[in-house]
Steps between C-alpha positions, in 0.01 A plus 500: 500500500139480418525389172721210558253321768246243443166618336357462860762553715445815791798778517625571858245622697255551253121435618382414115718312246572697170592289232714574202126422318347792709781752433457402145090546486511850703817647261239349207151675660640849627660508112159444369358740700733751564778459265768475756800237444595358848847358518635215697637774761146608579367159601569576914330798443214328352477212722495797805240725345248224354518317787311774697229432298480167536515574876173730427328253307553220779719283209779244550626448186560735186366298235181502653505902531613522114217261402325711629598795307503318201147357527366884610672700221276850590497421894605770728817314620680558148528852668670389808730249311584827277550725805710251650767430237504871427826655560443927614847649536431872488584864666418856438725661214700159440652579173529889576609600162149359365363754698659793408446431162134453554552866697593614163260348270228616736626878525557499119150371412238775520272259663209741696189405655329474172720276358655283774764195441422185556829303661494169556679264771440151357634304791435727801565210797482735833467847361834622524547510140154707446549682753843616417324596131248754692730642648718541225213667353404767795846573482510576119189724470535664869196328633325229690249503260677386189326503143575132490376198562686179614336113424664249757481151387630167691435170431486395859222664713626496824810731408234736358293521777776616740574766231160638522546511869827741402614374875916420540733492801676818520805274375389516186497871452840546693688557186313757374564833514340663837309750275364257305393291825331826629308571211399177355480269858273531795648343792357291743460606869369236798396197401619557150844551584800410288215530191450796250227532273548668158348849413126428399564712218728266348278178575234723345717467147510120475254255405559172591387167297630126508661391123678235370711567259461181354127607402435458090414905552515731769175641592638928526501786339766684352745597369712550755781793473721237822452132516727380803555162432819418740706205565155275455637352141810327679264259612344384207676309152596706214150349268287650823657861517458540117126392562483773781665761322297427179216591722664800689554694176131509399483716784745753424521786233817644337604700763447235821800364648519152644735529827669187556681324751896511468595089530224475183564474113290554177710397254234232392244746461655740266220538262286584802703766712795686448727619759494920574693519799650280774278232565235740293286347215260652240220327310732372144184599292704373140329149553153444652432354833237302528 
């Protein structure tokens, strides 16, 4: 194993060699930066990610490419190193039940035009997850033109922009039900076979940005009646989710729910949120978080 060779020593048929020093410094920088905790099982996936940017850059050895980092702190390949060690498992309606209680919430609110809800999907990745809220929404009030509107947020940029695009193989959609393909999905014909497009009334909805969730404060406006925040804490330690959810709740009112993901657990952050439901939080407004 890695992590029992030489400081210096290649691995197989590796074309760079990946010390146990450079496993340590990029588990220490994407921390810093993004909050997430690598573990020793992640360092092949590491090693085969990062190395694609040092193929880019025209670098043999990774020290040299995380000097680099280091010594350029605001340069633009902090967002490829990000987007790189970023992990984006996602699908439309994963979790269903999260949806069907968001069906109810939104039926149940007396949102209209004049006074629309604000939902938020705080880490977005490809769009299924926002995507899956619209149409949640449509469905609740009868409409494609919902009185809501839906903030996407990822840290890594590249996931984001193929969300915008709202373009998936037809294998993504497959377990949906076919009314729901025919209303919400557009699908592709010649050269753009195998491809649907989602409705344009649904992209319409959604507004995009990059955010860290690391950030001292999160540049949005609120509150939020939904913030989908989704098996994104398993990857950070138990000090960096309280930070995160200390922020989160500034941006929710007494009646917001925070939907989370089912593998995650709050217990740490009583005094912040309180559990409603399965895997359902509200804000715990008895102590102030700042």
């Amino acid at each position: 194993m890695a992590a029992n060779l030489l400081p210096h020593s290649p691995v197989g048929n590796r074309d760079f060699v990946f010390s146990e020093r450079d496993f340590r410094r990029v588990c220490q920088l994407i921390h810093d930066r993004a909050g997430i905790a690598l573990v020793d099982s992640k360092r092949d996936m590491v090693y085969g990610r990062l190395s694609r940017r040092l193929r880019a850059l025209g670098l043999t050895e990774f020290g040299t490419y995380l000097d680099q980092l280091e010594r350029n702190v605001d340069g633009e390949e902090w967002q490829a190193f990000t987007n790189a060690l970023t992990t984006n498992l996602t699908a439309f309606f994963r979790e269903p039940h999260h949806f069907e209680h968001l069906h109810e919430q939104l039926a149940a609110s007396g949102a209209s035009p004049r006074t629309p809800l604000a939902l938020w999907s705080c880490a977005a990745s490809t769009g299924e997850e926002p995507y899956s809220i619209a149409i949640t929404a449509c469905e609740a009030f009868g409409t494609l033109t919902p009185p809501v509107r839906i903030l996407a947020t990822d840290i890594d940029t590249q996931v984001l922009a193929t969300a915008q695009r709202g373009v998936y193989p037809v294998e993504r959609v497959a377990g949906l039900d076919a009314e729901r393909r025919r209303r919400f999905f557009q699908r592709g014909t010649g050269p753009n076979e195998g491809h649907c497009r989602v409705h344009p009334a649904l992209q319409a909805l959604i507004d995009y940005r990059p955010l860290n969730l690391l950030a001292p404060r999160y540049d949005i406006s609120g509150p939020f009646a939904a913030v989908f925040c989704r098996n994104v804490m398993i990857y950070f330690d138990k000090p960096t989710q309280r930070g995160i959810l200390s922020r989160l709740v500034t941006h929710m009112d007494a009646d917001s729910l925070l939907y989370t993901g089912h593998s995650e657990n709050y217990l740490h952050a009583a005094d912040l949120i309180r559990p409603c439901g399965r895997t359902l939080y509200r804000r715990n407004f008895g102590t102030d978080a700042a």
